[in-house]
N, C-alpha and C positions, 0 to 999 in steps of 0.2 A: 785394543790395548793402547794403540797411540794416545785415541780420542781422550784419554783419563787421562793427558799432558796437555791436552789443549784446553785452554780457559779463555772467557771472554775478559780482554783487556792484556792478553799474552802478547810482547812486544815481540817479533821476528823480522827475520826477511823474506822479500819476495822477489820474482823476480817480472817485468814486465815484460811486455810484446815485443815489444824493442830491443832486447837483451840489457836495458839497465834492471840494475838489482840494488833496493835501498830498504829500511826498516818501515812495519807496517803495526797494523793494531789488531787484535784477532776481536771483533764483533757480531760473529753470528757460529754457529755450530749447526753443519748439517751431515748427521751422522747416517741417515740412510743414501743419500748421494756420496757420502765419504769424503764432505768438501769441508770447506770451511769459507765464511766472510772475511774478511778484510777490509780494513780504512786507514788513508793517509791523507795528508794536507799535502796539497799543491797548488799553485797558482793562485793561491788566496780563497782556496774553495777547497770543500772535503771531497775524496773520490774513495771509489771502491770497486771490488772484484773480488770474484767469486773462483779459489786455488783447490785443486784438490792434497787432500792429504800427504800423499808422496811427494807431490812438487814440494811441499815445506820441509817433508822431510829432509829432503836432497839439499837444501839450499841449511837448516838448520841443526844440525849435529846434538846439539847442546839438550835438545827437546826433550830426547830418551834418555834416561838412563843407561849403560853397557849393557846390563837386565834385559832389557826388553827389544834392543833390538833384533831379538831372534827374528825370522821372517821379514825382516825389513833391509838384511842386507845389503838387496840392489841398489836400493835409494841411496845408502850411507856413504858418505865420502870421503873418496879415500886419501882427499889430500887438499892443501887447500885452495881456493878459487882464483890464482890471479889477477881475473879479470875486473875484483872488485875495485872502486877506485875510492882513494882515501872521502873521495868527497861525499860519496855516495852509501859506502858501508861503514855501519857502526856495528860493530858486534855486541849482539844482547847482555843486558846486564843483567846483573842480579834483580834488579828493580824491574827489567823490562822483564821479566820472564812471571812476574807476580801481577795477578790482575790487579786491573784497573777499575776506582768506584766512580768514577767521573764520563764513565762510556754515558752518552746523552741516553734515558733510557726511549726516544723516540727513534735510536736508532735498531732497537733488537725488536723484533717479531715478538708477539705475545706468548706462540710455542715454546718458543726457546728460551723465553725469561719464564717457563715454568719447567722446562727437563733440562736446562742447564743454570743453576744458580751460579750468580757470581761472588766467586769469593773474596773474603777481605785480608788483606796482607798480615799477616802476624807481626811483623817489625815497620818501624818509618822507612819512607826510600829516601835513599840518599842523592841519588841525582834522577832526575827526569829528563828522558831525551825529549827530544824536537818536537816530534811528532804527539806527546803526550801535552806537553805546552801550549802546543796550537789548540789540540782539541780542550784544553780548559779554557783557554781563548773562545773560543766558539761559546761552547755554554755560557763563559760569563755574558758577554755579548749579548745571547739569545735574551737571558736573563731579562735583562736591559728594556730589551727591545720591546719583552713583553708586557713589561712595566708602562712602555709608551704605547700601544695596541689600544684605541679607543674603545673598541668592543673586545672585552674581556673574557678570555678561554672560556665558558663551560662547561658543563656536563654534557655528553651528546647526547641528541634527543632521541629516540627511539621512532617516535611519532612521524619526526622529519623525512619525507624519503629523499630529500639534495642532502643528509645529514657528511655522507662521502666526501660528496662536492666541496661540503663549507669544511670539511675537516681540511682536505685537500688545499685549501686558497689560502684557509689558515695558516696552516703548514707552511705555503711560501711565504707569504706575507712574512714569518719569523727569523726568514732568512734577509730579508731587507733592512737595509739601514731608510727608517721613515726623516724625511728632512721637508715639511708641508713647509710650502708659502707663509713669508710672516710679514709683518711691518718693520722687525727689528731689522731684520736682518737681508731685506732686498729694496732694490732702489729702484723707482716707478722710471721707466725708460723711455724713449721718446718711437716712438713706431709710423709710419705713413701710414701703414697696416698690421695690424693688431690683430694677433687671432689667439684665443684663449679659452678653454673650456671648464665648465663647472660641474658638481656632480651634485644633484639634491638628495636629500636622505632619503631613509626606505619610510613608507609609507603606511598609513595604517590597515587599508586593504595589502601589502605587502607583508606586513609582519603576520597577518592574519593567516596569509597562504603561506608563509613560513616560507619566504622566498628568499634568495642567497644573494649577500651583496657581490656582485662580478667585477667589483672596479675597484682601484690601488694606485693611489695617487703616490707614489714614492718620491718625489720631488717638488719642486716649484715648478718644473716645463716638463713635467713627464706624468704621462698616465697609460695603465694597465688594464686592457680586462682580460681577466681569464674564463676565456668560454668554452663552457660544460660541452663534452664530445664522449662518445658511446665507439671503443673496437667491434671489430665486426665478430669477438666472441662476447660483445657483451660487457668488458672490461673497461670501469670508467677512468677517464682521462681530461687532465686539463689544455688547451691549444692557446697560450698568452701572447697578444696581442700588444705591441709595445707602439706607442706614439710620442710626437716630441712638438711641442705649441710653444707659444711664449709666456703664457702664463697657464696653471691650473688650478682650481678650487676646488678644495673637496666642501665634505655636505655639512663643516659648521664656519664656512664663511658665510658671513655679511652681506647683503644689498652695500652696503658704505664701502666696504673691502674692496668688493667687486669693480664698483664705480671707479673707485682710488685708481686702480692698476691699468682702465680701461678707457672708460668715455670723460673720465675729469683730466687725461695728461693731451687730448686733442682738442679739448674745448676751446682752446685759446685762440686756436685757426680760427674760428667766426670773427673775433674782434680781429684781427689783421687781415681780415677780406676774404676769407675763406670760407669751403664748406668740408665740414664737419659730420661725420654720419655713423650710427651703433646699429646693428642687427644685433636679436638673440635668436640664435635658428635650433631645433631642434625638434622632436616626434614631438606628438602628445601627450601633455602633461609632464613633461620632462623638468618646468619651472621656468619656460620661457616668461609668462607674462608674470605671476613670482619676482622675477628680475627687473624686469621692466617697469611695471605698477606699482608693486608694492605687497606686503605680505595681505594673507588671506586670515580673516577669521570666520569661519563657513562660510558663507556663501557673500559676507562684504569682503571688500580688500580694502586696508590701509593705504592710501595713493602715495602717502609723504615717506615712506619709507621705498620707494622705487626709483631706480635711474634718472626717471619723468622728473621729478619733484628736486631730488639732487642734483639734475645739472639745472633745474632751471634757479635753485637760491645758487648757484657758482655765477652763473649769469648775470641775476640782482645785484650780487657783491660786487663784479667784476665793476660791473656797470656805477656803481658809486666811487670806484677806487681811482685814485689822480692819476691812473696809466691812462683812463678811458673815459673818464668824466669830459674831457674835453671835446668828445668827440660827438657829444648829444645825441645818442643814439636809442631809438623807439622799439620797444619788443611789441611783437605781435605773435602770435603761434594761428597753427591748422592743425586741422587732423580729419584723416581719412582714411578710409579700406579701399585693396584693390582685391576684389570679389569675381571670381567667371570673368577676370578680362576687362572688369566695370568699374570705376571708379564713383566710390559715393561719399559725398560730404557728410562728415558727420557731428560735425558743428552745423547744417542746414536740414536737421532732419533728416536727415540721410537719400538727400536730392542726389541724383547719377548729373556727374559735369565729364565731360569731352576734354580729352586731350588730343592739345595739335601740338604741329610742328611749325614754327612760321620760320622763312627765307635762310635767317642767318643760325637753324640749328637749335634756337632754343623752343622749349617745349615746355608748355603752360598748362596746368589743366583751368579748366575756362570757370569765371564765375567762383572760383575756391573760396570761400570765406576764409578770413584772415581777421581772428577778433585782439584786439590790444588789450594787453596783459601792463599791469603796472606793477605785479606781486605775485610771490606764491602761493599765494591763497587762490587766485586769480587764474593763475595756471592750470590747478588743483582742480578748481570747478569745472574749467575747461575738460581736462582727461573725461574727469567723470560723466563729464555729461557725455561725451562722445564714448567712452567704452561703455553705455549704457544703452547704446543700438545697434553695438557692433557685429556683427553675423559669427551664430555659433552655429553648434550641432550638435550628435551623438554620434561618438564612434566605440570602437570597439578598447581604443585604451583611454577612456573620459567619457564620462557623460555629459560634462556641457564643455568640448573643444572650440577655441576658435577656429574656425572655419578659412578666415581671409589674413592676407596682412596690413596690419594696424601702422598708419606713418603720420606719428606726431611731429611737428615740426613746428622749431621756434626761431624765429627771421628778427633779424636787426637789420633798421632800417634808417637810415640818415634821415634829419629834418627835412629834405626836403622828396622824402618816400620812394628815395636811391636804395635797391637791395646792397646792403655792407655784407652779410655773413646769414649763413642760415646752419641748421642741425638739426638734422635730421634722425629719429630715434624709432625705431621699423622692430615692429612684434612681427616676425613673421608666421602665417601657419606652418600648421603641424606635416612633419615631413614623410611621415610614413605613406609608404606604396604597397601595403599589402589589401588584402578584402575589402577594406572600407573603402578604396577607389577603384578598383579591376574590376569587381567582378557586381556594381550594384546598376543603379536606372542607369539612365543617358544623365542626369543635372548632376548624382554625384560622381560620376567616369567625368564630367565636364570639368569639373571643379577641381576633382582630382589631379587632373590634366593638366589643368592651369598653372596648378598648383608646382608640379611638377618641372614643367615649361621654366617658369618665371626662376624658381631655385637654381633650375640648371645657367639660364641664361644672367643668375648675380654670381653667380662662381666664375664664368667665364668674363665677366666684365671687371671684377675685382682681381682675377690673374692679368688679366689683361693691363688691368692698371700698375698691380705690381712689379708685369715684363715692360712696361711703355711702351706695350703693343700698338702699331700703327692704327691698328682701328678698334674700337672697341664694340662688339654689339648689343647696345642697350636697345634697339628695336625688337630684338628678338623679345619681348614679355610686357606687357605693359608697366611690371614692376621696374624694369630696369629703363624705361621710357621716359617715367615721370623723375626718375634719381639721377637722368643724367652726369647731371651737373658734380654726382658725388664720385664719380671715374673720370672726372677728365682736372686737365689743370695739375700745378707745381703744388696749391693750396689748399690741395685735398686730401685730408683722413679717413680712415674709414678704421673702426675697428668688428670685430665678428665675435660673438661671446654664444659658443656652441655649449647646450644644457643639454645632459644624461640622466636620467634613469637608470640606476642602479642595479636593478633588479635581473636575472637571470633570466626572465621570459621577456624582455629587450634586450637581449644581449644583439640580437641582429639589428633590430635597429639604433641601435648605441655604437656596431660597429659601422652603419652607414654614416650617421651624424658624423663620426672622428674621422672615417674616409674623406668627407664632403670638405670638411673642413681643414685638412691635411690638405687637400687639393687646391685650394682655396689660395694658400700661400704658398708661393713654390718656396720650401724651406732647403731643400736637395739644389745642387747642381746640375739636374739631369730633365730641366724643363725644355722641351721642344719649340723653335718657334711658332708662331700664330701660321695661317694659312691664309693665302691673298682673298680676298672679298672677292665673290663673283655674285654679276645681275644685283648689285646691292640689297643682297636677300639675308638678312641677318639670322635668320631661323635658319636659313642651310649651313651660312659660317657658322653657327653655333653647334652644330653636326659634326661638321668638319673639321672643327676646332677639336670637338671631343675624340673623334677617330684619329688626327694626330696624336692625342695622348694616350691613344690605347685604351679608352675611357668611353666609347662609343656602346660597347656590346653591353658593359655594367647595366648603361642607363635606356636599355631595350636596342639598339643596334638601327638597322635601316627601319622598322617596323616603327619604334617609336618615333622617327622621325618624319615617316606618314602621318600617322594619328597626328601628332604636333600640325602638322601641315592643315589636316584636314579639320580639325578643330579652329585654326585661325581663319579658313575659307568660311567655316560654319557661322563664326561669332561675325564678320567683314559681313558676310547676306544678312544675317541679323540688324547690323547696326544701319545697314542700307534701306531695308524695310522696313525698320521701326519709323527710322525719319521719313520715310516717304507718306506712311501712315500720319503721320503724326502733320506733314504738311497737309495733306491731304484733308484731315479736321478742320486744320484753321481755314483751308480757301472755303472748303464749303460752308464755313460762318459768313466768308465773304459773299460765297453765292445765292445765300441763304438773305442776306440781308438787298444784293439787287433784285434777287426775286420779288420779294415783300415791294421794294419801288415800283417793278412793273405792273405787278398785280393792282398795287390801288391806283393805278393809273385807269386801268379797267374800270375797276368798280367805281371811280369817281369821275372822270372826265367822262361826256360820253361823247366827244368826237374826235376821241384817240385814236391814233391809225393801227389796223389792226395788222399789219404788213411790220411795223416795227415791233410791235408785242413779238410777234411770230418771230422776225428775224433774232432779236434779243435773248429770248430764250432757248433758241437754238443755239447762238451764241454760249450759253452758262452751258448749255448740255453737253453741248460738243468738248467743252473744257474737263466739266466732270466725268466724260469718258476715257478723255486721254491721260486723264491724272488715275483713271482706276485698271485702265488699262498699263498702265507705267507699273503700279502696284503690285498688280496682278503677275507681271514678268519678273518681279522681283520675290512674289509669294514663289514662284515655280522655280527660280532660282534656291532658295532659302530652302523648300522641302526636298531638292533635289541634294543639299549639303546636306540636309539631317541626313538621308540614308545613305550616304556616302561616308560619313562618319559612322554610322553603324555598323557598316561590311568592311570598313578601315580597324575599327575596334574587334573585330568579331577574330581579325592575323595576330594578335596582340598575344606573346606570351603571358601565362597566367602564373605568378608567382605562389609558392606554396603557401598554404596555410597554415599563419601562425601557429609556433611550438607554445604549447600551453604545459 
């Protein structure tokens, strides 16, 4: 009997948990629990709660007619409530007590918008309370919003089984005010370090699997994923994921855009003596080299539309214009991969060159080719030729992945071939740690490893630079060996442009890249200091440094800091026995060639002493013993690290297998 006085959009009171009591919105009918829904505005957000019948009763007199409160009695009140307070209670009007046609119909259940219709008022309302105004507020709003929603509502698909999921993301997304990155309306800022993330569209094997975009760029410095999670009855749920950078792009920005915001407001630092340096770090396929290169059309890429080609005409410009004309300054550029720890020229054919350290700290890799550039055309030719032997592969999220990290680098150089500034512009590889590196041979766990190592060791060198940490450890990887020069110093920039993959089957690794790169910059107050250097061993500060932030166990804990270990022993006997080898060829050219003199000493003199033949040749033997004996302790070295890395590898947790 009550229930046929309750309608959807019937204005009452309620009373909360707290004992305040203020008007509400009746939105749901549940007539076998004997409840009823509820909605009100507060705090600039809709809330709601689930009253039973008699509590409205009790608090609402007006609902029944005298008629009908037979049996209802106990609830009816027998006087009225003092406690209400002017501010708080409005007593229902005429108007509040007539449903409402403006309930959002995403708020009522499908059940109940077919056993309870809502009805429409017979007369106009003359006043509308608060609570009905906000919620027209709301809808118009939504309205709005959804006008600006790039991907436009659907039909849901049947087919889809994340159809939930996208309904769900949707769903919030409708509730956000969208305010993307513009040119209008933000100002390029000046950063020592720059960290900002991109998101590239879904993909045509993505659309194909019907896969769910996870990411929500709701701002210019803020981005969202929300990642798909299963209760343990079964019941799906979203877990959103909030991050805060200084710039973000979603997936219909620009290479120009990108640039603008990022690697063109530090460029200036080379011409005032400075260096200058852009990573794009992120999994596979995510849009690193995209970014970096230039767009794809199958299998060529466009080079002139890539960060490579736009800083290098800012460069050009800069270099004609009266700030810097005077300063006669020569461009040259390199470019090179650091592969397994190796360093290979790739403007020389991709010859491996050594890097040292000599006396005062600086660190050269040796023999680098450095070709002089007059033009972007110039430049252009350059990339290409070098990203045309760059070390790919196959993994599980690309078929042809880079493998290594790519560092183009464009140097100015004073007439008289004084370094003034360099810039430095770093593809790095693909950052994923799952199957494609745990669990394959010994070359790709190597690489992987490397891989891994070197990432770890430019996050802690770039926090390092952002704390003006006393020491910074670029020895810890060979990547952060040869960039020195881009952590240390007043005149150094650096910015970081972390790329995402959209898609819900990287949602895990889309949430490491924004971890990585959240860490990257201490943006919080709550960064620890560094830890003192011991044994000048930059691989264990680098450990060490992680287990101060709590950030140790993430990145595999004491375990991976073995393997690291045992992998640097492994590559140090490698590069000790190649070279020994490799001497070892040229002397016996040498001894190859006194041989030949003694021998035709032989065959031609015949009253050469046969006491100096003898002792001469004993002489080369003796030497080719001791150089293969030298070799030999160095082979037994070298195979003694292979299996030591083996049964090092063998402790290593194994991380699960990618969610498909």
């Amino acid at each position: 009997m009550a229930q046929q006085h309750l309608r959807l959009g019937l204005g009452l009171n309620i009373q909360r948990s707290d004992g305040r009591i203020h008007s509400a919105v009746v939105s749901g009918l549940n007539e076998s629990q004997q409840s009823i829904t509820v909605e009100w505005f507060e705090g600039g957000e809709t809330k709601g709660k689930e009253v039973e019948v008699e509590t409205v009763l009790a608090l609402n007199e007006n609902i029944l007619p005298p008629a009908d409160w037979a049996g209802f009695e106990e609830y009816r009140p027998t006087k009225p409530n003092n406690n209400l307070s002017p501010a708080n209670h409005h007593p229902p009007t005429q108007q509040q007590q007539k449903p409402l046609t403006n309930i959002p119909s995403s708020r009522i259940p499908l059940a109940q918008k077919q056993n309870f219709p809502v009805q429409t008022p017979s007369e106009p309302a003359k006043r509308k309370s608060q609570c009905v105004k906000e919620i027209d507020k709301i809808k118009e709003n939504r309205e709005k919003r959804r006008q600006r929603v790039a991907q436009p509502i659907g039909e849901i698909d049947p087919s889809n089984p994340n159809w939930e999921f996208a309904q769900m993301i949707d769903d919030y997304r409708q509730e956000l005010n969208i305010a993307p990155l513009s040119f209008a309306n933000e100002v390029v800022r000046d950063h020592r370090i720059c960290v900002c993330v991109r998101k590239r569209p879904i993909n045509k094997r993505e659309k194909k699997a019907k896969t769910v975009d996870v990411l929500t760029l709701p701002s210019r410095d803020h981005i969202m994923v929300h990642e798909p999670k299963l209760k343990v009855d079964l019941t799906k749920y979203l877990e959103n994921h909030k991050f805060h950078f200084d710039y973000t792009f979603d997936e219909s920005v620009s290479n120009d855009m990108v640039y603008k915001f990022t690697a063109q407001p530090i460029l200036r630092t080379i011409f005032d003596g400075g260096i200058a340096t852009c990573f794009a770090y992120g999994q596979t396929g995510s849009g690193k080299t995209h970014t970096m290169g230039g767009d794809f059309s199958g299998k060529e890429q466009n080079f002139s539309m890539g960060i490579y080609a736009l800083a290098a005409k800012d460069i050009f410009d800069l270099l004609r214009s009266q700030t810097y004309a005077p300063l006669d300054l020569k461009v040259s550029c390199s470019f090179f991969e650091i592969y397994g720890g190796k360093v290979f020229d790739l403007l020389a054919k991709r010859i491996k060159r050594r890097v040292l350290e000599d006396g005062s700290k600086v660190v050269n890799v040796v023999d680098l080719k450095e070709t002089p550039v007059l033009s972007v055309a110039s430049v252009l030719n350059a990339i290409k030729d070098g990203s045309a032997v760059r070390t790919s592969g196959q993994t599980s999220a690309n078929a042809h992945s880079s493998r290594s990290h790519a560092v183009f680098q464009i140097i100015l150089r004073s007439s008289k071939g004084k370094l003034h500034g360099k810039f430095s512009l770093i593809d790095l590889a693909g950052n994923e740690r799952g199957a494609d590196t745990s669990s394959a041979n010994r070359a790709t766990r190597l690489e992987g490893a490397e891989i891994n190592k070197s990432l770890l060791a430019l996050k802690e060198c770039i926090r390092a630079m952002s704390m003006n940490a006393p020491h910074i450890p670029f020895r810890a990887s060979k990547l952060t060996q040869v960039l020195r020069d881009s952590f240390v110093g007043e005149k150094a920039r650096t910015c970081m442009i972390a790329t995402l993959a959209p898609g819900q089957n990287s949602v895990e690794c889309t949430l490491n890249t924004l971890r990585y790169a959240d860490r990257v910059k201490e943006l919080g107050p709550g960064a620890r200091p560094a830890p003192p250097l011991e044994n000048n061993n930059d691989l264990a500060y680098l450990h060490q440094s992680l287990r101060s932030q709590g950030e140790d166990e993430n990145e595999g804990g004491q375990e991976m800091y073995k393997f690291h270990q045992a992998v640097d022993m492994l590559q140090e006997a490698e590069e000790l026995l190649v070279e020994e080898h490799q001497q070892c060829i040229q002397e016996n050219k040498e001894y190859l060639k006194q041989e030949e003199v003694i021998l035709q000493r032989v065959d031609q003199d015949v009253d050469y002493d046969i006491e100096d033949y003898a002792r001469a040749l004993d002489v080369i033997l003796q030497r080719k013993i001791d150089r293969l004996k030298t070799m030999q302790e160095k082979l037994i070295k070298f195979r003694s690290q292979l299996h030591n890395e083996e049964a090092v590898s063998q402790t290593l947790r194994r991380p699960p297998p990618p969610k498909r």
